[in-house]
Phi, psi and omega in degrees: 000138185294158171244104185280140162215146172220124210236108186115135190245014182302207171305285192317317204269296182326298180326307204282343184247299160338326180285320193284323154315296172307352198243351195076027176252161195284126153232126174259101173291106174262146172233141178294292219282173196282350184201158175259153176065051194261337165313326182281293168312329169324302228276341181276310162321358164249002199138311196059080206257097204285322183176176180231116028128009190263171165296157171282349167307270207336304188300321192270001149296002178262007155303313163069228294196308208280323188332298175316296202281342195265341234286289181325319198312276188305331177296330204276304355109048177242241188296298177327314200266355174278337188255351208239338148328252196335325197261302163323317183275032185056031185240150180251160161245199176204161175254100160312191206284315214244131017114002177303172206232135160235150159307168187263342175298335175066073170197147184268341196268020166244001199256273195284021154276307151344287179300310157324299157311279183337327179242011181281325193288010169289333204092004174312132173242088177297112154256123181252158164074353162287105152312090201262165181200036139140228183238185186224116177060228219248128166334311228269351190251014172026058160243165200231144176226154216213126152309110174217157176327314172266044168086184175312118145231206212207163145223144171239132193252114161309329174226146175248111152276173173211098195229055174262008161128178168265248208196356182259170169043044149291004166295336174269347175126018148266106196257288195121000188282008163308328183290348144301300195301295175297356160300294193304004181237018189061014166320164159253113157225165192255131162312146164286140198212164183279125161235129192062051200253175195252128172273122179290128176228148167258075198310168161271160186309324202287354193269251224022272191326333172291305219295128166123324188288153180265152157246115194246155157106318197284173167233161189230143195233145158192103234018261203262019161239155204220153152193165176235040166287170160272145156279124186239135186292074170280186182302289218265345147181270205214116175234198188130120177323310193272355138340285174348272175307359173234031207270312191300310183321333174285306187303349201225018161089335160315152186291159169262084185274169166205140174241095198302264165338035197290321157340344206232136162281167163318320187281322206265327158261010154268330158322303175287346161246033187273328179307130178320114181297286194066247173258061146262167187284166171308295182316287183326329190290288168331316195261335160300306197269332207246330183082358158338122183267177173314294180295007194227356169276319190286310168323302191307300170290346159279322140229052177234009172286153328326137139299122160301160207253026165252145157295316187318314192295304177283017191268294178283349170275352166302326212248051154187055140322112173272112186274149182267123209217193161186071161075164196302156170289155169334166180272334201271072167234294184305144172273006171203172178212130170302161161122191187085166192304142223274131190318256186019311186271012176245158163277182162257066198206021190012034150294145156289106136024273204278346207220059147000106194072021161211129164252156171242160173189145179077171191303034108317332181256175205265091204220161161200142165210157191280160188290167164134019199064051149270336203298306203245014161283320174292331186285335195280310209278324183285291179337271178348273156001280172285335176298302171293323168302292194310322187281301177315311183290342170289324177330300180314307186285000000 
């Protein structure tokens, strides 16, 4: 019997260790941290949004760039088989309104206690607290080497997953220091960057009160990405699914605009503020004529101030706001990171090139997609992926 090991213990490294198990083979799963899947429980305390619900052009366009190379991946893995996963392992789901996909319980610990049985009785042999830290010599003699409570051990693997994470959160264990490891064996990787990252402001005192309100309804730009998620007014600047979705477009230098009003054209909210003022404030006019709430008036003075003083010009500056910032929140903030390993150094089996019987999966490889469940819908499907490739190739030998 082949000696399978898969090092990380999230969606991807789980995924990845169910296919090679299924196929008959020993598998050992090491994770550093003290439990498996704690990103994913992180990711559940909001919902768990296993994946979303769309035509497939649509899904694999929130890819971007990435599209191309993931297209089998995900056709092979996609929303339906994500769900119909999740409904095996006894959790039903349900679809909102915008297609995101949830457990109906909105919580990840009875879906990963569930997948946990599945795989012990598979025979998944679970280590915590294994630290891999490279090889013992040359990649190519698969002895794997490990940090563990009881010192320094070794596995020698016939096959590798490598399903260790991005560069965020790393308190839950995605550090990124794998990227050193696969340099030093000559791997090709893309630095790591924030993705689905919180835009930083150094609000003025008069915002305080706003911290915690959502800005719902507006949309938001940054060059060619847009979105009309909501948004929350924090301490430290702006956070949010619809942040979010335009995070990269900052990261990559474009202005960060907001259109309070997108529904309304320029002529059509100079209609409305043409309407008789009498002594009311600007803000009352604003909050009368326009349906502007508070928090979206305190943006607004906050960053126009002085406001102009013809309505056509504040008219356009409702519907094109420049929020004035400084750049994305720490990356170990984001909830995800662009960066990793570069598809070029991958086959199309997500072997590594260079390093024959290691495969990658999940945000190790070099992918970005905006949160509403591509994120962990993609781990599941890259794990899979590499989990089933990884089994062919012992096949094979």
């Amino acid at each position: 019997m082949s000696q399978a090991v898969v090092i990380g213990a999230g969606p991807a490294g789980l995924m990845a260790a169910e296919m090679l198990a299924a196929a008959g083979h020993a598998v050992t799963l090491c994770e550093a941290k003290p439990s498996v899947g704690r990103k994913f429980l992180m990711a559940g305390k909001s919902g768990l949004n296993l994946t979303k619900s769309e035509t497939p052009e649509a899904f694999l366009h929130a890819f971007t760039d990435a599209a191309e190379p993931l297209a089998p991946v995900l056709a092979a893995f996609d929303a339906q088989k994500v769900q119909e996963w999740a409904q095996g392992l006894g959790q039903e789901v349900f679809t909102g309104t915008t297609g995101r996909v949830f457990p109906k319980v909105m919580k990840a610990s009875p879906l990963l206690r569930a997948w946990l049985v599945r795989l012990t009785e598979a025979g998944v042999q679970i280590n915590t607290r294994w630290a891999w830290t490279g090889w013992d010599g040359a990649a190519q003699n698969a002895v794997l080497t490990f940090e563990t409570p009881q010192g320094p051990q070794t596995l020698q693997a016939d096959v590798t997953v490598l399903a260790l994470g991005g560069a965020s959160w790393s308190r839950l264990g995605a550090t990124g220091t794998w990227a050193e490891v696969l340099g030093a064996q000559g791997v090709a990787t893309s630095p790591f960057a924030p993705a689905n990252a919180g835009i930083a402001i150094a609000w003025s005192d008069h915002m305080t009160r706003h911290f915690g309100t959502p800005l719902k309804g507006a949309a938001w730009s940054a060059g060619p990405y847009v979105s009309r998620g909501e948004a929350t007014i924090s301490r430290h600047g702006l956070e949010g699914g619809g942040i979010y979705s335009v995070s990269r477009g900052v990261r990559e230098g474009h202005a960060l605009t907001l259109d309070l009003l997108p529904d309304f054209t320029v002529a059509e909210l100079l209609t409305k503020l043409t309407r008789p003022r009498g002594k009311a404030s600007l803000a009352t006019h604003l909050r009368k004529t326009l349906k502007l709430n508070t928090a979206q008036i305190a943006l607004l003075q906050e960053m126009a101030r002085p406001l102009p003083d013809g309505l056509r010009a504040l008219a356009r500056v409702i519907k094109n706001l420049p929020i004035n910032h400084a750049g994305l929140r720490p990356m170990d903030e984001a909830i995800s990171t662009a960066g990793g390993v570069a598809f070029p150094a991958l086959d199309e089996a997500l072997m590594l090139r260079d390093l024959p019987g290691v495969f990658v999966a999940g945000e190790m490889v070099d992918w970005e997609a905006p949160t509403g469940g591509y994120l962990i819908s993609a781990c599941l499907a890259t794990g899979r992926w590499a989990g089933a490739n990884a089994a062919a190739w012992l096949a094979k030998r």
